[in-house]
C-alpha positions in Angstrom: 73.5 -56.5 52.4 73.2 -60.3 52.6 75.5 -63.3 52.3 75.1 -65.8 49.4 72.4 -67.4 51.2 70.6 -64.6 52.2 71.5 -63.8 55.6 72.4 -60.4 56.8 76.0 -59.3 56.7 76.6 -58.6 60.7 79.3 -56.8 62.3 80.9 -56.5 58.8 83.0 -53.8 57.2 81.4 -52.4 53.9 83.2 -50.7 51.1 80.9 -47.5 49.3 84.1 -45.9 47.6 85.3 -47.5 45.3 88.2 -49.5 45.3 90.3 -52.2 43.1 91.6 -55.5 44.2 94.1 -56.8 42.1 92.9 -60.2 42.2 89.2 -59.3 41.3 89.3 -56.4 39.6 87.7 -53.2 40.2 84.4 -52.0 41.7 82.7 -48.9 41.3 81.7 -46.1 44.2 79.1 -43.9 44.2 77.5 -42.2 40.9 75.7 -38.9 40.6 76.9 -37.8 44.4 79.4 -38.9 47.1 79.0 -40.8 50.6 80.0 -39.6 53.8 82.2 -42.5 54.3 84.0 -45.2 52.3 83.7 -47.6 54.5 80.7 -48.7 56.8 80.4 -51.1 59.5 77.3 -53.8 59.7 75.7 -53.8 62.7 73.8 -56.7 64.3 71.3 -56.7 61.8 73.5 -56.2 59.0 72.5 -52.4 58.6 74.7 -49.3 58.3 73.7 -45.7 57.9 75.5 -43.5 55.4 74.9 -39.9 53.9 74.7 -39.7 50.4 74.8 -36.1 48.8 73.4 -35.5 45.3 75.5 -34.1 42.3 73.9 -30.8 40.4 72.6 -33.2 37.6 69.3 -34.8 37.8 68.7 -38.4 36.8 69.6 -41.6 38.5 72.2 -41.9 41.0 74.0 -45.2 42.5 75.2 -46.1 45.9 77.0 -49.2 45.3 78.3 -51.7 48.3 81.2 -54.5 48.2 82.5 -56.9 50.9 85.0 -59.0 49.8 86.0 -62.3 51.8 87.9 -65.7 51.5 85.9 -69.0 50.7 86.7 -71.9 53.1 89.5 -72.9 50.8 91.1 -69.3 50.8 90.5 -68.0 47.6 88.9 -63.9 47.6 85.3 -63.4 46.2 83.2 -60.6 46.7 79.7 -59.6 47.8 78.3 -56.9 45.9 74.8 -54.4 45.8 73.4 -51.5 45.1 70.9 -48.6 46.0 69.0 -46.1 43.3 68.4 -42.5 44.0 65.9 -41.1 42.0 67.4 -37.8 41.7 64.5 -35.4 40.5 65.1 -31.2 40.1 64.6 -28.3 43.0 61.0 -28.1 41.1 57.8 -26.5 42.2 54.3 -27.1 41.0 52.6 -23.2 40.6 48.5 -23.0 40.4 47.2 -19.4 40.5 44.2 -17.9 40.5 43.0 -14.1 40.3 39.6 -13.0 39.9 38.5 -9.0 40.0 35.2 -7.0 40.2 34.2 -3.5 39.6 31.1 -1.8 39.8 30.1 1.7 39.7 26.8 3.2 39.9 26.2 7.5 39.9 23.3 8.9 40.0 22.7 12.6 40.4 20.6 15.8 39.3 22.1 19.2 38.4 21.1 22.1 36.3 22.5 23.3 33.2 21.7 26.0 30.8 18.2 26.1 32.3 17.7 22.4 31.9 17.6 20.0 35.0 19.9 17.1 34.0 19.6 13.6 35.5 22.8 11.5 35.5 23.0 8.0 35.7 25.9 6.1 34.9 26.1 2.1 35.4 29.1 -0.3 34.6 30.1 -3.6 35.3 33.8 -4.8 35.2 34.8 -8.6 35.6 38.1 -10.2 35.0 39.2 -13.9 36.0 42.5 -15.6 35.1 44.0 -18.8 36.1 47.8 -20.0 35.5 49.5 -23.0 35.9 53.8 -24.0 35.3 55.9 -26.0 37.2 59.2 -24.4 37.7 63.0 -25.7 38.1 65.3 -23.7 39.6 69.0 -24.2 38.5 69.9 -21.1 40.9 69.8 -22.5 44.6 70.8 -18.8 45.8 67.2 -18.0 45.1 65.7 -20.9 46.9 66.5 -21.4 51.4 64.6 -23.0 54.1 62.6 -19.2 53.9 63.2 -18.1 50.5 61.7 -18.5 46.9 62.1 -16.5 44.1 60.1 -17.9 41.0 58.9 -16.2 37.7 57.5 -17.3 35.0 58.3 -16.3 32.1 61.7 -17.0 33.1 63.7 -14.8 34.6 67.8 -14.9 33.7 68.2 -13.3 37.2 66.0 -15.6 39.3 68.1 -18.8 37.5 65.0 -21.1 36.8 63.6 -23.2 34.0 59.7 -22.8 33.2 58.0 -26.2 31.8 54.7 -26.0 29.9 53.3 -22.7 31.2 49.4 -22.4 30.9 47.4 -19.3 30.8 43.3 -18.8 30.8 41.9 -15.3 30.8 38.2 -14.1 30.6 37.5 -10.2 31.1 34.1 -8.8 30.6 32.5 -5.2 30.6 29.2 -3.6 30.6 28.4 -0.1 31.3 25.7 2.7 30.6 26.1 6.5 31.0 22.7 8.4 30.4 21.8 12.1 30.8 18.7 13.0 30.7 17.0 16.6 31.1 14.0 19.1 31.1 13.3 21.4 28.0 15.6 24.3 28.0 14.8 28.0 27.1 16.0 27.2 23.4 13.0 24.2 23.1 15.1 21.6 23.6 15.3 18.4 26.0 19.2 17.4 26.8 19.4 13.8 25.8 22.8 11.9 25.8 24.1 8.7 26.6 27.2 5.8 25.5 26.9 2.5 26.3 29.8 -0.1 25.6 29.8 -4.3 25.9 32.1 -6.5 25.2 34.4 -9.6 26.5 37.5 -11.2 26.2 39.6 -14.0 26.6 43.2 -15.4 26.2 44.0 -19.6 26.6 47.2 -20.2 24.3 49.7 -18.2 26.2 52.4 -19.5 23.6 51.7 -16.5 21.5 51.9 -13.8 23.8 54.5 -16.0 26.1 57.0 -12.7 26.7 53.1 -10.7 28.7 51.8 -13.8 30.2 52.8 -15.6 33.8 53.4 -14.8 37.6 56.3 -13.8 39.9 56.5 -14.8 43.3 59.1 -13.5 45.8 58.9 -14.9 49.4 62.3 -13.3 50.7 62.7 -11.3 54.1 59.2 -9.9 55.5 58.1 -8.0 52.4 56.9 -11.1 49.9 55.8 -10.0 46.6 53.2 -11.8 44.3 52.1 -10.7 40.8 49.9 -12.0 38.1 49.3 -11.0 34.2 48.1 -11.7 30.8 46.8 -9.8 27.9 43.2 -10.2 26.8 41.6 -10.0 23.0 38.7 -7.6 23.9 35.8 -7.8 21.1 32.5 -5.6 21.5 30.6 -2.4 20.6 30.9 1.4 21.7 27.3 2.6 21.0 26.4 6.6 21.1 23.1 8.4 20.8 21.8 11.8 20.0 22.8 14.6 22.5 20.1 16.6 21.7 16.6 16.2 20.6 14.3 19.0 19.1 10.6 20.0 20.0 10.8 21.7 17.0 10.6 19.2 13.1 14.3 19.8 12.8 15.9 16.3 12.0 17.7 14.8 15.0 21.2 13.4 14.8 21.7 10.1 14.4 22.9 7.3 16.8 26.3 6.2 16.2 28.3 3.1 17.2 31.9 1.7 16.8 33.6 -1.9 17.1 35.7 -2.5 19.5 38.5 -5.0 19.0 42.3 -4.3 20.9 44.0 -6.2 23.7 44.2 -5.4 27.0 46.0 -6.3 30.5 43.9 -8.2 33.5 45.6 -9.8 36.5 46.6 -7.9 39.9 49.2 -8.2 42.6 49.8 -7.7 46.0 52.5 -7.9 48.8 52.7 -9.2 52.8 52.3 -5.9 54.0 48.9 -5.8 52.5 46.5 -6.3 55.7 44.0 -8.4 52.9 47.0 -10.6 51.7 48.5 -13.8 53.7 51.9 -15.3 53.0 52.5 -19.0 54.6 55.3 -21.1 54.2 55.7 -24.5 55.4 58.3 -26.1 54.7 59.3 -26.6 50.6 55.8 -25.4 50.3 54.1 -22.0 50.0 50.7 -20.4 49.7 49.0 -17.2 49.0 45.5 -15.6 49.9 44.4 -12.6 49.1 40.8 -10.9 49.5 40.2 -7.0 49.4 36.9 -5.3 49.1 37.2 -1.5 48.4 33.6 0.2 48.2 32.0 3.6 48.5 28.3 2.7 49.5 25.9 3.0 46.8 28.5 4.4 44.6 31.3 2.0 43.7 32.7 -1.6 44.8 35.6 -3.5 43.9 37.0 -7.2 45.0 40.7 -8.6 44.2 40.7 -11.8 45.3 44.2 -14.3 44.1 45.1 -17.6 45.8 48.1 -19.6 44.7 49.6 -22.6 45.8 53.4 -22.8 44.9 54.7 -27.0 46.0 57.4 -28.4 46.1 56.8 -31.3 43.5 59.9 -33.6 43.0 61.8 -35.1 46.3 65.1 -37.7 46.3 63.6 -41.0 46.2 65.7 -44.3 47.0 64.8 -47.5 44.7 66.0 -50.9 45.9 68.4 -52.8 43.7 65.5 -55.1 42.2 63.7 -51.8 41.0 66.6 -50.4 39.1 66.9 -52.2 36.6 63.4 -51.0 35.4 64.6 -47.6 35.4 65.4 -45.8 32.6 68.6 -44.3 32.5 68.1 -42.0 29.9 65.6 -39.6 28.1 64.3 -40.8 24.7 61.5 -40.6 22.5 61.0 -43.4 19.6 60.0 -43.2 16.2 56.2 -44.6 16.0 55.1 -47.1 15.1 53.5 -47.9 12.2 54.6 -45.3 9.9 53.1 -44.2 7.9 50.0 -45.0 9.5 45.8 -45.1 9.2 44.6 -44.3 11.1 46.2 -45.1 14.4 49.6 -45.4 15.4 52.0 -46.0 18.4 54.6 -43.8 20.3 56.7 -45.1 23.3 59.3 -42.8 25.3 61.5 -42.9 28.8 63.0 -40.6 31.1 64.9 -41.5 34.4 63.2 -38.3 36.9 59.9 -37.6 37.7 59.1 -34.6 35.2 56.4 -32.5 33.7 55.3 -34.5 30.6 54.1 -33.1 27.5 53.7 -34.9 23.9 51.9 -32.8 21.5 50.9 -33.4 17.6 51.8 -30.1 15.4 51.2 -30.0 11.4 53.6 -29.0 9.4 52.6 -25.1 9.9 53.2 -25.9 13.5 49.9 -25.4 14.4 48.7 -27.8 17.4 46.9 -30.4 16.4 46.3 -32.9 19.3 47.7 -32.7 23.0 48.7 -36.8 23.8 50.2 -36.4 27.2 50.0 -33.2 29.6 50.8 -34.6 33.3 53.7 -34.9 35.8 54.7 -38.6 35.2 57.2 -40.9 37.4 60.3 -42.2 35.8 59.7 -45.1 33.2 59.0 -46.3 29.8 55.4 -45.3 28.6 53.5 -45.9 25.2 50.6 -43.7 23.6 48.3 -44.4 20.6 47.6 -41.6 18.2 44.6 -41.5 16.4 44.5 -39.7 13.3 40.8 -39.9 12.7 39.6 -37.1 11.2 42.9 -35.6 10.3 44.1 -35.3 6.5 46.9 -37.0 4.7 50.4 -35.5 5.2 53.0 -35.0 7.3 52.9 -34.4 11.1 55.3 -33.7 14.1 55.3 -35.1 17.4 57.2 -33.5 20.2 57.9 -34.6 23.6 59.3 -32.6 26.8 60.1 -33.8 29.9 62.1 -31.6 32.6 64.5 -30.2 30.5 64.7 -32.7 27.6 62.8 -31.8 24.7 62.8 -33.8 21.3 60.6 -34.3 18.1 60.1 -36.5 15.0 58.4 -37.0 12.1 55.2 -39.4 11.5 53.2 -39.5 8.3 49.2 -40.3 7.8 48.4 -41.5 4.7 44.8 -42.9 4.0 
């Protein structure tokens, strides 16, 4: 603190508190936490150190500081500041990735009702999925200087929030089985074979929200990692003849089938794994995993997942002059024009560092535009809207931040 003309308050008792004075009123202590001690005392250089401990609510905190004196001519008057504490959530940033391959190759000769058969079977197996959340936990039983248990979906039992949970999925097949043999002692030459192809994908995992995500348990010396999500799989399932004649009888027809179902990709592992690496430093944790499981010439497969699971919002103090640009509140305005053509305006605040997302939805709720998807420090922001290429009617905007979600109504009229 510093006197009226800017000199440093030395060797001076500070009040954090709280108190009242019955001559000049009251004076508040410290909001969103408590100090280690009322009362502080200046040093030479006017500075004190003093512990403050945040309350369970995030948002803006205040340390304030009074020193109350007499003027020359006796009467009491007071010095007064302030600190701001940025008070962001136990949150944690979670990028994942998990890519898988499988391939299988046989090929071997046997006989058969006096027929040599050759088999040769081929396939191809690739899955790759990538997720990304950030996380809040409200439980801090689940979270230590060597503990982390995160899940997303959200877990009731792991006590944690999930904010704007992403999931992209590919999975890809390919495979031939062919059998192939000399005439028999009927006249015939064995001659059989399926062959499949298709793919898949998932990228909206707001559908199939309850199948889609990752759990991560770093507890103890067994730490568990797990990642998921369905697939659409689209393709064909293609069958020829098993036999063909020497003789002119007609030969049966190749058949084929559509495929179209849904199916899991993802894969886990744990830290007893040799192949898998658990590190934690400290708020922050990482995971590598690499595994190749082969038979030579017959069949290979490779896991790989990495993930990186930080620690992204910290306590951050704000001198006096700053606060007042902080927002003490969430909010989200109505835009502005509206109704509008084509382009409008839409302003919001929130007082923490959180996860921001604004997204445009029609009125079937079907997404029509993503404005804002970034973590965003505390402040007042503005974004235009374009509605270019959209039809008349009604629209909804919705902004969530942390915990604080809220929509409105905007209307394009042209």
């Amino acid at each position: 603190m510093v006197d009226c003309d800017g000199y440093p308050l030395k060797n001076r008792v500070i009040n954090l508190g709280g108190l009242t004075d019955p001559t000049l009123g009251s004076f508040p202590g410290p909001e969103g936490g408590t100090v280690s001690q009322n009362e502080v005392t200046t040093d030479d250089e006017g500075k004190a150190r003093v512990v403050f401990t945040a309350g369970e609510d995030p948002g803006i905190a205040m340390v304030n500081a009074v020193y109350i004196f007499r003027k020359p001519h006796g009467w009491k008057d007071a010095l007064t500041g302030s600190g701001v504490i940025n008070l962001k959530p136990n949150s944690w940033e979670v990028n994942a990735t998990c890519r898988v391959t499988d391939n299988d190759f046989k090929d071997t000769t046997y006989t058969e009702d006096g027929a040599t058969i050759t088999d040769q079977n081929y396939s191809f197996e690739q899955e790759y999925m990538y997720c990304h959340f950030v996380y809040e936990m409200t439980d801090l039983s689940n979270v230590g200087p060597h503990k982390l248990v995160l899940s997303a979906p959200a877990d009731e039992s792991t006590g944690g929030i999930v904010h704007s949970l992403s999931v992209f999925a590919t999975w890809s097949y390919v495979g031939t089985t062919r059998w192939d043999g000399t005439q028999n002692d009927e006249g015939y030459s064995v001659s059989e074979g399926t062959s499949r192809n298709f793919s898949g994908n998932s990228s909206d995992s707001s559908s199939i929200m309850g199948s889609s995500g990752l759990n991560f348990d770093y507890n103890g010396t067994i730490n568990l990692i797990g990642m998921s999500t369905p697939v659409h799989r689209v393709g064909e399932d293609h069958r020829w003849p098993k036999t063909q004649p020497q003789s002119p009888i007609e030969p049966e027809y190749d058949t084929s089938s559509d495929i179209d179902d849904w199916g899991p990709v993802g894969c886990s592992t744990n830290s007893g794994d040799p192949s898998a690496s658990f590190t934690q430093q400290d708020s922050n944790y990482s995971v590598e995993y690499n595994e190749v499981n082969n038979i030579p010439g017959v069949w290979t497969e490779t896991e790989r997942l990495f993930a990186q699971i930080t620690r992204s919002f910290e306590p951050a103090a704000v001198l006096q002059p700053d606060a007042n640009k902080l927002p003490r509140n969430f909010a989200l305005r109505q835009n502005y024009p509206n109704p509008f053509n084509p382009t409008t305006t839409i302003s919001y605040k929130f007082p923490a560092v959180s996860y921001v997302t604004l997204i445009v939805y029609d009125v079937l709720g079907k997404k029509v535009r993503t404005l804002v998807n970034e973590r965003q420090s505390a402040g007042t922001y503005t974004v235009t809207f374009d509605g270019s290429g959209l039809s008349s009617g009604v629209y909804f905007y919705r902004l969530s931040a942390g915990s604080y979600a809220q929509s409105e109504k905007l209307v394009l009229i042209k």
